[in-house]
ChimeraX commands (.cxc) that place a marker at each C-alpha (Angstrom):
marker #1 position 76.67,160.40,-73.88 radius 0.5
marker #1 position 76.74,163.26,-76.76 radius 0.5
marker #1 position 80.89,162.81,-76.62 radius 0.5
marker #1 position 80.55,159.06,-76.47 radius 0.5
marker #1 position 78.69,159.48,-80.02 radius 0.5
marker #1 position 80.93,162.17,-81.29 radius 0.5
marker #1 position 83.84,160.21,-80.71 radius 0.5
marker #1 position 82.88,157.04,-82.18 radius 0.5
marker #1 position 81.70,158.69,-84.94 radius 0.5
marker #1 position 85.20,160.33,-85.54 radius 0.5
marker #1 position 86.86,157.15,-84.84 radius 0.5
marker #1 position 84.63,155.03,-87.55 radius 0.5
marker #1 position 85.33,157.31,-90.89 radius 0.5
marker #1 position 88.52,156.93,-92.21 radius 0.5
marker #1 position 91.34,159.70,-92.14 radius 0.5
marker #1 position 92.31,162.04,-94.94 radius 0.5
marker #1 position 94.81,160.72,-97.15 radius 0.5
marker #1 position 94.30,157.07,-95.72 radius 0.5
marker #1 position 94.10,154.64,-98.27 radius 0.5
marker #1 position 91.17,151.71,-98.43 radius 0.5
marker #1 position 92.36,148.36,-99.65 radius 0.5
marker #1 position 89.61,147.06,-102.14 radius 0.5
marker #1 position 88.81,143.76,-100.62 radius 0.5
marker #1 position 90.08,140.62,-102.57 radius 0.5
marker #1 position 87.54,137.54,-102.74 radius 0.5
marker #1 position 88.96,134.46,-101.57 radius 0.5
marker #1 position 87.30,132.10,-103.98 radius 0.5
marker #1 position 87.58,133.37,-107.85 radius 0.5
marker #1 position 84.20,132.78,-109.60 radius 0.5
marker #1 position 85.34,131.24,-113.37 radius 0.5
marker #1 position 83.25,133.21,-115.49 radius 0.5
marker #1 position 80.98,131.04,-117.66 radius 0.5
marker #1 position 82.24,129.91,-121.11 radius 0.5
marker #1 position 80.32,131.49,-124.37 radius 0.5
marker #1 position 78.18,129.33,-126.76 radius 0.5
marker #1 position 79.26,131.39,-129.29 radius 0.5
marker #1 position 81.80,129.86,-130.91 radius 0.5
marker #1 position 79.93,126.45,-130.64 radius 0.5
marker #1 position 77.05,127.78,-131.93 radius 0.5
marker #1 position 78.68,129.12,-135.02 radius 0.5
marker #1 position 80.63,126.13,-135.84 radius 0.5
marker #1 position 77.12,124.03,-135.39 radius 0.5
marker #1 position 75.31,126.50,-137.44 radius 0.5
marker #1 position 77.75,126.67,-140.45 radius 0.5
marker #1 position 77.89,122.37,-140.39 radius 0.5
marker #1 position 73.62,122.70,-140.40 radius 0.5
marker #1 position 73.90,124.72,-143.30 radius 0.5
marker #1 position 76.33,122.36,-145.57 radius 0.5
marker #1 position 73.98,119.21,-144.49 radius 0.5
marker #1 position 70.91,121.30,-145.39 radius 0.5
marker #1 position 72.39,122.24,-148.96 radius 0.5
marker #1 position 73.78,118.50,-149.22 radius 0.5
marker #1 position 70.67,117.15,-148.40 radius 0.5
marker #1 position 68.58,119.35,-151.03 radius 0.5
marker #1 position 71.08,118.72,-153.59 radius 0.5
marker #1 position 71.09,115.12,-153.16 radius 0.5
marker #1 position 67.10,114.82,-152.91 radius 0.5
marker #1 position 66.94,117.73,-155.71 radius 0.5
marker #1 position 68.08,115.05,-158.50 radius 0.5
marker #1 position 66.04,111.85,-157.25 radius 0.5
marker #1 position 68.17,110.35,-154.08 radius 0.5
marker #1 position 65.88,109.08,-151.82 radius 0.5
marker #1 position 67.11,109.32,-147.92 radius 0.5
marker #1 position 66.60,106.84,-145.84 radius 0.5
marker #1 position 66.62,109.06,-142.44 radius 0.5
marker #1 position 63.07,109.72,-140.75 radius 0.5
marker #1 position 62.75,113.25,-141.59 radius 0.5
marker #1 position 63.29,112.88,-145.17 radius 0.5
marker #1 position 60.55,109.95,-145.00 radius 0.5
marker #1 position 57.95,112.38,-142.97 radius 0.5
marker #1 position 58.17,114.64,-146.12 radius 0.5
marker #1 position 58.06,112.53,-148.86 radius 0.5
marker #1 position 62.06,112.98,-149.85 radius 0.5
marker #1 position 60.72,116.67,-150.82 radius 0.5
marker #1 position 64.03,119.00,-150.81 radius 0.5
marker #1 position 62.40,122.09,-149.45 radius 0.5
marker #1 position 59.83,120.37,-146.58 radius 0.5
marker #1 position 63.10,118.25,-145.53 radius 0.5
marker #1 position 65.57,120.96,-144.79 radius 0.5
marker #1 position 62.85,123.01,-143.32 radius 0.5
marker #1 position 61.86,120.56,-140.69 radius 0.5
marker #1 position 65.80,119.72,-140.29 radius 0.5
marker #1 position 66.19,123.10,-140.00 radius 0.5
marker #1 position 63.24,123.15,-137.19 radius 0.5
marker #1 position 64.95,120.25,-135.53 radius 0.5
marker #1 position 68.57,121.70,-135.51 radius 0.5
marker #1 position 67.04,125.24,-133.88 radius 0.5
marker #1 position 65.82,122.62,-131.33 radius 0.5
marker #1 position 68.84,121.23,-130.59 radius 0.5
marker #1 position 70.43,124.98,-130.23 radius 0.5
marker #1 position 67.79,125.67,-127.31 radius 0.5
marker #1 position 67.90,122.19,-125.92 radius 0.5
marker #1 position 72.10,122.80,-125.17 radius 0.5
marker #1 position 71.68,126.12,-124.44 radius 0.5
marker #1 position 69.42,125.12,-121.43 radius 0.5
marker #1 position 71.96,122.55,-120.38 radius 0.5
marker #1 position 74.85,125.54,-120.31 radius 0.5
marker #1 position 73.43,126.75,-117.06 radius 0.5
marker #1 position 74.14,123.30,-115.75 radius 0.5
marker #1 position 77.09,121.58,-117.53 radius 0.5
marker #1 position 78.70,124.49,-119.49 radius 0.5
marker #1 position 81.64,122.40,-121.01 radius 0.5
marker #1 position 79.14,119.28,-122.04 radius 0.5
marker #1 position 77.25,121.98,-123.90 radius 0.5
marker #1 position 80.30,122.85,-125.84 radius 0.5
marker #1 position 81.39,119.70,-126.08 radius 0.5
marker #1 position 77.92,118.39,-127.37 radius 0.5
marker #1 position 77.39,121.06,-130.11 radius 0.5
marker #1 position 81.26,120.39,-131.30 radius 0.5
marker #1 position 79.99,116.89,-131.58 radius 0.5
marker #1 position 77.02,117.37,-133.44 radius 0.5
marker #1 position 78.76,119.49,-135.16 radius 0.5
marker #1 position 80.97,116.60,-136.68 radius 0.5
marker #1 position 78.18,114.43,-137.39 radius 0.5
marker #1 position 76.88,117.03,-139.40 radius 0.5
marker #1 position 79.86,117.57,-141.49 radius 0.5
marker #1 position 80.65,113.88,-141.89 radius 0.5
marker #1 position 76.78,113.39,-142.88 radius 0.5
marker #1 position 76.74,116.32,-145.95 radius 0.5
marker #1 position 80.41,114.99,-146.69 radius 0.5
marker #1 position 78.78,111.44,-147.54 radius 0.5
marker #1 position 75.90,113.29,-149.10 radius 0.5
marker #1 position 77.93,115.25,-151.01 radius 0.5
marker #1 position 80.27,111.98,-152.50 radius 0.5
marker #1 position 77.02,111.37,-153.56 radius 0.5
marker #1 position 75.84,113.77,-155.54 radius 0.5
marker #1 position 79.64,114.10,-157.13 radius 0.5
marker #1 position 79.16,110.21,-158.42 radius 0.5
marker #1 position 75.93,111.13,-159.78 radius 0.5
marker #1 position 76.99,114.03,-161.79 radius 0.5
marker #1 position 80.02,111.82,-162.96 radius 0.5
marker #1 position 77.27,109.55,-164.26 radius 0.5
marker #1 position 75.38,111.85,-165.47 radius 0.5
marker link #1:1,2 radius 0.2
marker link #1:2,3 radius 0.2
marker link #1:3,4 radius 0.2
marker link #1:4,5 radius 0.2
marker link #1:5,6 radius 0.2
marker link #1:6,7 radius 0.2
marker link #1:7,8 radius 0.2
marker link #1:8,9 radius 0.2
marker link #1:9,10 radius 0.2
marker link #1:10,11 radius 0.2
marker link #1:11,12 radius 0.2
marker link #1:12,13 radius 0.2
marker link #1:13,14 radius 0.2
marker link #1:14,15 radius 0.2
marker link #1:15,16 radius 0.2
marker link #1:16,17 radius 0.2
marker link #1:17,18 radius 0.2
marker link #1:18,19 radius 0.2
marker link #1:19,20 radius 0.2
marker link #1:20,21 radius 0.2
marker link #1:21,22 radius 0.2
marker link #1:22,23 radius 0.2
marker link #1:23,24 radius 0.2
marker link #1:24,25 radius 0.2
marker link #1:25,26 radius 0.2
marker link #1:26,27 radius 0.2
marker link #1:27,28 radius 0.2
marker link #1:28,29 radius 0.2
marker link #1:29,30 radius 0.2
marker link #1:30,31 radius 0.2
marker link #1:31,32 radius 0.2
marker link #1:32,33 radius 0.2
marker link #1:33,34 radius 0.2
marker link #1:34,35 radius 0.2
marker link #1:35,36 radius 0.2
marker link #1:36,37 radius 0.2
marker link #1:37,38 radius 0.2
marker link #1:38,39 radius 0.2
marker link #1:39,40 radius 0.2
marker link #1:40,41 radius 0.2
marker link #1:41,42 radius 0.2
marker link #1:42,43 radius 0.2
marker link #1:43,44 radius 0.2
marker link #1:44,45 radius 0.2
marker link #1:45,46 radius 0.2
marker link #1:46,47 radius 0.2
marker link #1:47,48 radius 0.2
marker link #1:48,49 radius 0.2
marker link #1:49,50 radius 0.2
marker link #1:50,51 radius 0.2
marker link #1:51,52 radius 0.2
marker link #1:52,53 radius 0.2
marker link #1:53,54 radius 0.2
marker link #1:54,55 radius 0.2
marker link #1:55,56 radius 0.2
marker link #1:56,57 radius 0.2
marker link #1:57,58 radius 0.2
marker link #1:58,59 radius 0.2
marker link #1:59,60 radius 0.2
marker link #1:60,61 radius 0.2
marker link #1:61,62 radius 0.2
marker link #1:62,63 radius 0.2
marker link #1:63,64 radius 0.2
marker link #1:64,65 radius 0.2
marker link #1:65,66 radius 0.2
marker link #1:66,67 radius 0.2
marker link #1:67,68 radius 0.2
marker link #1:68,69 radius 0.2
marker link #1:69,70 radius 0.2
marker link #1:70,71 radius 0.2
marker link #1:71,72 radius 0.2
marker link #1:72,73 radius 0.2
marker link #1:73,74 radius 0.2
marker link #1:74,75 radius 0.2
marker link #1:75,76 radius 0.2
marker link #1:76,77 radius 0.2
marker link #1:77,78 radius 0.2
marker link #1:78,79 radius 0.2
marker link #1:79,80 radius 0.2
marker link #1:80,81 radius 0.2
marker link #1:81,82 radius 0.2
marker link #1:82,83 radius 0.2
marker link #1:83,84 radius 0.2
marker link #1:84,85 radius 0.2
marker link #1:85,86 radius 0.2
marker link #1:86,87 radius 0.2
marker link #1:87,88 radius 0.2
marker link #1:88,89 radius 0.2
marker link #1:89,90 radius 0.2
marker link #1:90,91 radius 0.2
marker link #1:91,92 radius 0.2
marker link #1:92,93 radius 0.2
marker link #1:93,94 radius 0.2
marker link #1:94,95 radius 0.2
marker link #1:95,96 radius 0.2
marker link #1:96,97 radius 0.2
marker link #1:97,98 radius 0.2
marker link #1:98,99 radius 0.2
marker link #1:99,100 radius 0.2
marker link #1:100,101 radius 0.2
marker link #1:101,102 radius 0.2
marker link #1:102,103 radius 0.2
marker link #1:103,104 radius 0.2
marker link #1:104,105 radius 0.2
marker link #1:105,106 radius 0.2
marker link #1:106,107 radius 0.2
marker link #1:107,108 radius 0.2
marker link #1:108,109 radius 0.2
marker link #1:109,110 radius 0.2
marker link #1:110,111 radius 0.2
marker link #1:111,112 radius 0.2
marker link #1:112,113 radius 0.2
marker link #1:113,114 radius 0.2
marker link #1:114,115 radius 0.2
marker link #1:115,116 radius 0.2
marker link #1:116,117 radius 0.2
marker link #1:117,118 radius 0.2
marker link #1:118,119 radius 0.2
marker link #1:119,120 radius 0.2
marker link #1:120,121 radius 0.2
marker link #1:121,122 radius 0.2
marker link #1:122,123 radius 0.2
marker link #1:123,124 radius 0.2
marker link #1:124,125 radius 0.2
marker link #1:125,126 radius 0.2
marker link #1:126,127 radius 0.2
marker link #1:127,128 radius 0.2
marker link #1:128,129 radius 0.2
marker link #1:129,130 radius 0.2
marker link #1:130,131 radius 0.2
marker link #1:131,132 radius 0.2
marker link #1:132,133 radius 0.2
view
C-alpha cells in the first residue's frame, strides 16, 4: 500500500521543466464602468447652475422652482439646499450603478444637460438685466 501512495504521489506533481498552462476563463467578466467621468461632468454643470442661480436671485429675480420658494428666493439658503439635493442625486445613481451601470451614466449625463441648459437660461438672464441696468 506504502508504493501505491508513493507512486501516486510522484505521478500527481508535475515534472521539472514542465510547463503549467494558466487556465483561461471561458466567459470574460466586463469590468464595471467608472462614475467618474459622469460624476465630474455633473458636478462642474451643479456648480454653473448654483452660481447662475445666486447671481440671478443676488439682484432681485425671483425663481419660480420649489426650492427657491422653500427659501424665500434667498441666494445663499437656495444653492445650499440645491446643493443638498444634487449630493442626493450623486448617491441615489451611484446606488443604481450596482444594478444598471450604463443608465447611471446615462442619467447623470442627462442631468447633467438640464443643468447646463437651466444656468444657460439663468444666465441670459442676468446678461439682459445688466444691459438694463
Amino acid at each position: 500500500m506504502k508504493k501505491f501512495t508513493l507512486l501516486m504521489l510522484l505521478c500527481a506533481t508535475p515534472a521539472f521543466g514542465q510547463e503549467i498552462m494558466p487556465v483561461t476563463p471561458i466567459v470574460e467578466v466586463m469590468p464595471t464602468p467608472s462614475l467618474r467621468t459622469p460624476i465630474a461632468v455633473y458636478t462642474a454643470s451643479a456648480v454653473f447652475d448654483w452660481t447662475s442661480t445666486y447671481a440671478v436671485l443676488d439682484v432681485g429675480f425671483r425663481d419660480k422652482n420649489l426650492i427657491p420658494s422653500l427659501t424665500d428666493n434667498r441666494p445663499a439658503a437656495t444653492v445650499a439646499l440645491t446643493a443638498l439635493a444634487d449630493v442626493g442625486t450623486v448617491l441615489a445613481v451611484r446606488k443604481l450603478l450596482k444594478r444598471h451601470p450604463k443608465l447611471a451614466q446615462t442619467t447623470l449625463y442627462v442631468l447633467s444637460g438640464v443643468k447646463i441648459a437651466s444656468a444657460a437660461g439663468k444666465y441670459r438672464q442676468y446678461r439682459r438685466w445688466k444691459a438694463v441696468q
